[in-house]
C-alpha positions in Angstrom: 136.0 7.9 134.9 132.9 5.4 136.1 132.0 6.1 139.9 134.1 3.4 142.1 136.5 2.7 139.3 140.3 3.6 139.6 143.2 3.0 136.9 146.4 2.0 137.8 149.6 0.8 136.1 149.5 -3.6 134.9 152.8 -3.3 137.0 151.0 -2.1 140.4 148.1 -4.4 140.5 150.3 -8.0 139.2 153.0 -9.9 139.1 154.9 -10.0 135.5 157.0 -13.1 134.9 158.6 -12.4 131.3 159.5 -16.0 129.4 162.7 -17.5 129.0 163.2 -20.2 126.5 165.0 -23.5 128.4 167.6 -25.5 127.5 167.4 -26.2 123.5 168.9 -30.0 123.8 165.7 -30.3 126.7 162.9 -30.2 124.6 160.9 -32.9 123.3 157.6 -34.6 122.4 157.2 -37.2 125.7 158.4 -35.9 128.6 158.6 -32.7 131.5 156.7 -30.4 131.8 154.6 -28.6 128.7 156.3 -25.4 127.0 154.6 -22.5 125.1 155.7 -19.6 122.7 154.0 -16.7 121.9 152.4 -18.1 118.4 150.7 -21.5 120.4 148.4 -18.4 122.2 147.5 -16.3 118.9 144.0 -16.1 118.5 142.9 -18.4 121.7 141.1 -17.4 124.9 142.1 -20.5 126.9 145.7 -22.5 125.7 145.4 -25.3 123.6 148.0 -27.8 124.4 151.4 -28.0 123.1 153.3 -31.2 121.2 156.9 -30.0 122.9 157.8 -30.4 126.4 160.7 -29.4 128.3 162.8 -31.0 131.2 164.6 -28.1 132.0 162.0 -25.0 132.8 163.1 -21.9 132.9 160.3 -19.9 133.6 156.8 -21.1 135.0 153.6 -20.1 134.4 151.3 -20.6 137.3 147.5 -22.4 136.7 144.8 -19.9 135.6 147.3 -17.3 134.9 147.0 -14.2 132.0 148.9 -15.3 129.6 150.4 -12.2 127.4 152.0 -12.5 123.7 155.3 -10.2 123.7 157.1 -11.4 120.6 155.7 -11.4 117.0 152.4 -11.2 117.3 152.7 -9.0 120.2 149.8 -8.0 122.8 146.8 -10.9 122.6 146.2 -12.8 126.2 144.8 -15.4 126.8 144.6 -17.9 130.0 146.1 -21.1 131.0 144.6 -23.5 132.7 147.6 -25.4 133.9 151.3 -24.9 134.8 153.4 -24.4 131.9 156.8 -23.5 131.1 156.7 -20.0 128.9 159.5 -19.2 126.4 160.4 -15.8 125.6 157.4 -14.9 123.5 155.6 -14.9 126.3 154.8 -13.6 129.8 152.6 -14.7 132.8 150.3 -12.3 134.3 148.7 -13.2 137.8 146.4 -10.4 139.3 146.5 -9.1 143.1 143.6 -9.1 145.7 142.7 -6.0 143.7 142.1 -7.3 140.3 140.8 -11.4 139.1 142.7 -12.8 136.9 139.6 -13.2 133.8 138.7 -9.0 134.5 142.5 -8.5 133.6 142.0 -11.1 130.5 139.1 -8.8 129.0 141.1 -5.6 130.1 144.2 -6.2 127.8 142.0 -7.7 125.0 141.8 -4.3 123.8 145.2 -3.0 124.5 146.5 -4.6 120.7 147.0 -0.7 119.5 148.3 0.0 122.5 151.0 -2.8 123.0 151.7 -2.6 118.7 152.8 0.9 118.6 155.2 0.4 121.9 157.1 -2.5 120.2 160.0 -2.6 118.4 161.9 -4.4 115.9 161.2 -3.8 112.2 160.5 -7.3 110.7 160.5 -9.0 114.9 158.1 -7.0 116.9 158.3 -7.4 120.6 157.6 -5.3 123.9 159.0 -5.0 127.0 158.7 -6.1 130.8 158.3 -1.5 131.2 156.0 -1.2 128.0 153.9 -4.2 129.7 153.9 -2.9 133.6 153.0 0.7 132.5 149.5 0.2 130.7 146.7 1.5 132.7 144.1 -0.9 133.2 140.6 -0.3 135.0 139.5 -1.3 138.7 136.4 -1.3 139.1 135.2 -3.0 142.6 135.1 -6.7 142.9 131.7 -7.3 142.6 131.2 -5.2 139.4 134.3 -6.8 137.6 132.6 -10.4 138.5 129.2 -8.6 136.9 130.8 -7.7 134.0 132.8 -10.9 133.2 130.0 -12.8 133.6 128.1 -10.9 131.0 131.0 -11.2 129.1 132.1 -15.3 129.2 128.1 -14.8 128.4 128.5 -13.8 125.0 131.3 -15.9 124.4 130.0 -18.9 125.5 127.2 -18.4 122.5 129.6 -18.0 120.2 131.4 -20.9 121.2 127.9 -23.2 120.9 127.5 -21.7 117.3 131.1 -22.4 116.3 130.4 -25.9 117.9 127.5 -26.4 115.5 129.6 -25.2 112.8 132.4 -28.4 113.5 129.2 -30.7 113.5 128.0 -29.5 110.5 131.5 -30.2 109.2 131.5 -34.0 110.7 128.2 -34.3 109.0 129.1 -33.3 105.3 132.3 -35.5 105.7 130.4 -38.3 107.1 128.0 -38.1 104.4 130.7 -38.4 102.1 132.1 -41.7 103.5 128.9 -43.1 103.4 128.5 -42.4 100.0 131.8 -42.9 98.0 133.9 -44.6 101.4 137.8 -44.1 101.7 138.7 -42.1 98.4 142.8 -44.0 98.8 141.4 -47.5 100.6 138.0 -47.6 97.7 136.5 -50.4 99.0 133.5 -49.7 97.0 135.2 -50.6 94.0 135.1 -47.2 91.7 137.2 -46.3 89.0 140.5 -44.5 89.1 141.7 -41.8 86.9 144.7 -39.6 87.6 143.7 -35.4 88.7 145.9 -34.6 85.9 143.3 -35.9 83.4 140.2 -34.8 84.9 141.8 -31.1 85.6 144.0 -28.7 84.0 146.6 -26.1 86.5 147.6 -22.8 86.5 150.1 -21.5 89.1 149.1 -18.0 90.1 150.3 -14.5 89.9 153.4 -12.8 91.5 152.8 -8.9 91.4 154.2 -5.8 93.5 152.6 -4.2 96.1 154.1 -0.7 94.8 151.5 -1.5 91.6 148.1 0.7 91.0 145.4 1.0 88.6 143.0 -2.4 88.0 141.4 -3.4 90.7 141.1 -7.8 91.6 139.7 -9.3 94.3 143.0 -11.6 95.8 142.8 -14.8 97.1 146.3 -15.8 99.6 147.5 -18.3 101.6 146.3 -16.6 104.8 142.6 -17.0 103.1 142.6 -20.7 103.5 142.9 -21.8 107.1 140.7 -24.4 108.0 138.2 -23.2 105.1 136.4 -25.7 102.7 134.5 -22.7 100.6 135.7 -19.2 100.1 133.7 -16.2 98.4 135.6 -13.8 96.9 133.3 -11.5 98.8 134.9 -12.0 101.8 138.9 -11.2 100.1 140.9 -8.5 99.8 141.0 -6.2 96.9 145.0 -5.9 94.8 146.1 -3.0 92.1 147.5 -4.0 89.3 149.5 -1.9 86.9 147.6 -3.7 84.1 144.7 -6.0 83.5 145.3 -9.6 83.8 144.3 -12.5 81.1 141.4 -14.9 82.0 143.9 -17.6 82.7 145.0 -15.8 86.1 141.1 -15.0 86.9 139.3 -18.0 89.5 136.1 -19.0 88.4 133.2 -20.9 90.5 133.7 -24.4 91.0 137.8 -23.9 90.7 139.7 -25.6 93.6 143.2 -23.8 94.5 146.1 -25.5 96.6 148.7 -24.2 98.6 151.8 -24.5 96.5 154.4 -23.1 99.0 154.5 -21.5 102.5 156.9 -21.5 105.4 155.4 -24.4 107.3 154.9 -27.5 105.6 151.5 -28.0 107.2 149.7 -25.0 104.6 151.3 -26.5 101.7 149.0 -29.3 100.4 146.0 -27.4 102.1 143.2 -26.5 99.1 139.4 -24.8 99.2 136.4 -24.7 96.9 136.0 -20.9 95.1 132.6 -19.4 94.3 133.2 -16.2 92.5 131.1 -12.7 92.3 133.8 -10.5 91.0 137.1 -10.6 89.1 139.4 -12.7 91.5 143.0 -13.3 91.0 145.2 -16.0 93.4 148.5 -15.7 94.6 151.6 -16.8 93.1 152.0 -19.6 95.9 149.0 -20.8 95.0 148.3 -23.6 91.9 144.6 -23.6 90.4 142.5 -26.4 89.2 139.7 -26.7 87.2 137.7 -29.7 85.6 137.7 -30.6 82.2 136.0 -33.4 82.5 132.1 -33.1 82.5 131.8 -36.7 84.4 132.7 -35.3 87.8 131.2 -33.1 89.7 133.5 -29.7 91.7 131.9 -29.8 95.1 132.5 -33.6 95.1 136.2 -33.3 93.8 136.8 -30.7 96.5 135.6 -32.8 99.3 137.5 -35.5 98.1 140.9 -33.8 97.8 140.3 -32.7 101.6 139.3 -36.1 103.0 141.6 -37.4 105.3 143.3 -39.8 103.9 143.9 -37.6 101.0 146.6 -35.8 103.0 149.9 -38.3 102.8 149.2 -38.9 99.5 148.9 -34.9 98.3 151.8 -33.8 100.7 154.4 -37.2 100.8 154.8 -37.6 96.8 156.1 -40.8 97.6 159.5 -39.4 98.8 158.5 -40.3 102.6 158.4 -37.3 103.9 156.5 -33.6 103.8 157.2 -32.0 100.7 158.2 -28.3 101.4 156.4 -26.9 97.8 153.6 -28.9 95.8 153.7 -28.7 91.8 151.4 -29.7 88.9 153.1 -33.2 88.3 152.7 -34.0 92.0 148.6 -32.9 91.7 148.2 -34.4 88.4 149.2 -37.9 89.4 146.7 -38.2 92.4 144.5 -41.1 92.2 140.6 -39.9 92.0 137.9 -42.4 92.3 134.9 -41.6 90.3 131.6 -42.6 90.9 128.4 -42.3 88.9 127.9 -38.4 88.2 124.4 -38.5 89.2 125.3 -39.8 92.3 128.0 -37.1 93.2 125.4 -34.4 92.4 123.3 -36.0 94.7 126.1 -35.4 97.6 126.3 -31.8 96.2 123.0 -31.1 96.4 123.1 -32.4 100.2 126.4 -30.3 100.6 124.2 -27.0 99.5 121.7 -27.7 102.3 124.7 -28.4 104.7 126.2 -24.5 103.6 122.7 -22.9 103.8 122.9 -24.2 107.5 126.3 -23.0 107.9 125.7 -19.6 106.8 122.9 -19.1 109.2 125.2 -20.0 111.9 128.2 -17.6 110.7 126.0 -14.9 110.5 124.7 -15.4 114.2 128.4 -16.0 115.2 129.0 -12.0 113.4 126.1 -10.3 115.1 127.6 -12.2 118.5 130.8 -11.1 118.1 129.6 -7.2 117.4 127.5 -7.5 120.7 130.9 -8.6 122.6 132.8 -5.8 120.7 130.2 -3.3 121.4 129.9 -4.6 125.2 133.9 -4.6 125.3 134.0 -0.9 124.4 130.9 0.0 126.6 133.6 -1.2 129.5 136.7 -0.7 128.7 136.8 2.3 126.3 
């Protein structure tokens, strides 16, 4: 134990307020005040806001409150900046004269384990008001837990800057791309048309078992996408296959792979740019594409299918509303404008430089967040 520093239950040094969901017929989009789950805090330091409201609150969490996930995914905190109301996958945390609330934040960031192997459920994970109040948490005097979250927000504040620069990089290339080729659905430059399905053949991808063994393939899956525009196969996971697969389930550089199917409507649609080192296969909810035609250009394809305006069109099929799977017919119908090859290798080449920039940023971001897990366990370990 540090010199000056006592540990004492979360339940002596806070108050808990476990969520409670309100009134289902007083939700809505306009009005009351704003309600959270547990999933609107995954993954976030400070709470984004929410589209639903409620005009019935339940339960209240206070302005610059700990915020604490306790249904599926179970254990990340984060803060809110405002009064909410919290549903039941979530509680409020709000520190004593002992403990501020942002030294409590960093504290349970690396209670996951902890928090994990006290839930229960088997597919619904969740913990309890006890499970919460009985982790042990640090106090170290005021003025030393002020030191250390200031080193801390520190680190984090760097890594927010790069992951700023990384957005504006993002503008830029799609910028670029308007100024070049304009609205690919509005063309008001005039290009020609052709339909995806004649510039691109489609493969759906590969349903397997996890129980399988033997080959070894890189795997690309739905959780791989996110808000990606390239993926490496570097960075995927590794599957075992039973038996080796045919070249027509294996990605190759340049291929562009949509979401075919997922749980929420907005992943289905969603599509990235592959650049292959190793054998990689894609998941059976995925649907591959490839060029056949030599008079267009992947990088420019790929940027295309993810403007914007691209979106209705992939995801509404016409029918008015968002389609819950995508197919080939649906992809192979999309209009593609298609302007001079030399001119969309010129964008590529731009593109490149753009990545090259982007990659120098990521790696900072890495060796940032190593620092904060290194300082986090210097602390709190």
């Amino acid at each position: 134990m540090r010199e000056n520093w006592t540990y004492k239950k979360l339940g002596e040094v806070c108050e808990i307020v476990m969520g409670q969901s309100p009134d289902g017929n007083s939700i809505n989009e306009n009005e009351g005040i704003e309600f959270h789950q547990g999933k609107t805090c995954f993954g976030e330091r400070f709470l984004s806001h929410s589209s639903l409201y409620t005009s019935k609150p339940a339960k209240y969490a206070e302005a610059n409150s700990v915020l604490l996930c306790v249904r599926a995914p179970v254990g990340f905190p984060n803060i809110t900046k405002r009064r909410i109301c919290i549903g039941r996958g979530l509680c409020s945390l709000v520190g004593s004269e002992e403990i501020t609330n942002m030294f409590l934040f960093y504290s349970l960031l690396g209670k996951q384990g902890y928090f994990e192997k006290n839930s229960t459920g088997s597919t619904f994970k969740a913990i309890s008001s006890k499970v919460i109040s009985d982790v042990d948490i640090p106090i170290p005097p005021l003025s030393e837990q002020q030191s250390i979250v200031a080193e801390l927000d520190k680190i984090n504040e760097l890594i927010n800057l790069k992951k700023a620069q990384l957005s504006d990089l993002d503008n830029l290339a799609q910028s670029i791309f308007y100024d070049m080729f304009g609205d690919p659905i509005e063309n008001e430059k005039g290009w020609g048309i052709k339909a995806l399905g004649s510039i691109a053949d489609f493969k759906n991808g590969l349903n397997f078992s996890k129980e399988e063994s033997g080959n070894c393939y890189k795997f690309l899956g739905v959780s791989d996408f996110q808000d990606n525009r390239i993926v490496c196969s570097d960075s995927l996971n590794i599957i075992h296959l039973n038996d080796s697969i045919s070249e027509e389930y294996l990605l190759q550089t340049g291929d562009i792979v949509f979401v075919r199917s997922n749980g929420s409507k907005e992943l289905v649609g969603r599509n990235i740019l592959m650049q292959i080192t190793e054998p990689t296969t894609f998941s059976g909810f995925c649907i591959r594409c490839r060029l056949s035609d030599n008079d267009f250009n992947s990088v420019y394809l790929s940027f295309l299918l993810k403007a914007p305006s691209m979106r209705p069109v992939i995801t509404n099929s016409g029918r008015g509303c968002n389609i819950s799977n995508l197919n080939q017919k649906i992809l192979s119908a999309l209009p593609i404008i298609y302007p001079p090859l030399s001119l969309q290798q010129e964008f590529a080449k731009r593109i490149e430089l753009i990545e090259q920039q982007k990659a120098q940023i990521c790696s900072t971001i890495k060796d940032l967040e190593t620092l904060l897990a290194s300082r986090m366990q210097h602390w709190f370990d």
